[in-house]
C-alpha positions in Angstrom: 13.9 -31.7 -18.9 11.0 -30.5 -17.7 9.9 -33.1 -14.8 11.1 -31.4 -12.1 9.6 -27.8 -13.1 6.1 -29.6 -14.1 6.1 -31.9 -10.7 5.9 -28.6 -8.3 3.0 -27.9 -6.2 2.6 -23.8 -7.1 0.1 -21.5 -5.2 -1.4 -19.2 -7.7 -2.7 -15.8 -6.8 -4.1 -12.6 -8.0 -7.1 -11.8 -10.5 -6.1 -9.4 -13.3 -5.4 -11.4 -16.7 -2.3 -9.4 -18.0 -2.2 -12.2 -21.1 0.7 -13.2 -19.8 1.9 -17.1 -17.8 4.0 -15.1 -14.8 5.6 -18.1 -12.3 8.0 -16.6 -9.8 10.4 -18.9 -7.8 11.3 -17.6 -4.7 13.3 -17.9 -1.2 10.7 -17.6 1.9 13.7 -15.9 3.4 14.6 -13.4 0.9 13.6 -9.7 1.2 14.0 -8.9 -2.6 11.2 -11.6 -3.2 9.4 -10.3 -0.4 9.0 -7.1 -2.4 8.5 -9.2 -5.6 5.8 -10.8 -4.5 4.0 -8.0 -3.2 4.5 -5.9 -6.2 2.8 -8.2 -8.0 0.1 -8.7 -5.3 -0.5 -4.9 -5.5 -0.9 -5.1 -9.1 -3.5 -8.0 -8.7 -2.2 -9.8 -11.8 -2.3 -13.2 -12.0 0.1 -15.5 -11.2 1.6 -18.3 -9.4 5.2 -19.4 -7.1 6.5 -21.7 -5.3 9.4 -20.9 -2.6 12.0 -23.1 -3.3 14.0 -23.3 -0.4 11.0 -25.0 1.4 11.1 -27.7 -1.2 13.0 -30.9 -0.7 17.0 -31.0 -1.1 17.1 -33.6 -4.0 13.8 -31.7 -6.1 15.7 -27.9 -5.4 18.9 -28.9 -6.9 17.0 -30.6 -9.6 14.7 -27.4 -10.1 17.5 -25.1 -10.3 19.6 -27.2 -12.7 16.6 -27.3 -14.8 15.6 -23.7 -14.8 19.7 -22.9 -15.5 19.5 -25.3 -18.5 16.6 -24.3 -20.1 16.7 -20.5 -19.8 20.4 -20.2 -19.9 20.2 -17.8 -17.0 21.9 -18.3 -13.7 19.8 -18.9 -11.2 19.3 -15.6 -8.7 15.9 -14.9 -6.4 13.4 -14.1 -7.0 13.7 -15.8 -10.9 10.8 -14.6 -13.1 9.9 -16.5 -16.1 7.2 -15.1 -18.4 5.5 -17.3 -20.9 7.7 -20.0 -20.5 10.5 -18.0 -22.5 11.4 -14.7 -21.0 12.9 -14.0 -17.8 14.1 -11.8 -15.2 16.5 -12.8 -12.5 16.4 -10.7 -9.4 14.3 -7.7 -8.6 14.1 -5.0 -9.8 11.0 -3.2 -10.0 11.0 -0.7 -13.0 12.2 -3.8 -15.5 9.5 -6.2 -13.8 7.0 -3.4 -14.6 8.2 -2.9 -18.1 8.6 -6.3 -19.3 5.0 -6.9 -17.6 3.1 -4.5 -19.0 2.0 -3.1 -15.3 
């Protein structure tokens, strides 16, 4: 189930160990990832994204099915998943800080 998630070329920023695995997938186009992003840039944590629209057609759909299957949370940008178990769909900052620890 997880090829699709394992196969993808991430970038991985930031410096700050929070103890936690943070991957963010994300629309180039999207102003709520935008912010995302940057929030977690200003908070220097690490971790690592990939925008998904820029990926291939065929390994998108297959990505999002994926992610739908094994969180059992529709898929909305920017889709936060935290330790390979928790997640947050959308943006908003207060509960990205919370659930962070930031």
């Amino acid at each position: 189930m997880t090829e699709t998630i394992q196969r993808i070329n991430y970038t991985f920023e930031g410096n700050k160990d929070i103890g936690k695995d943070v991957t963010v997938y994300a629309l180039s186009t999207c102003g709520f990832c935008r912010r995302a992003l940057q929030f977690l840039r200003d908070a220097d944590c690490k971790f690592k994204f990939v925008y998904v629209d820029k990926l291939p057609y065929e390994t998108k759909q297959q990505l999002k099915e994926e992610l739908q299957d094994r969180y059992e949370k529709r898929v909305v940008f920017p889709y936060l998943v935290i330790d390979d178990s928790d997640v947050l769909a959308g943006f908003v900052e207060e509960d990205w800080k919370n659930t962070l620890g930031l």
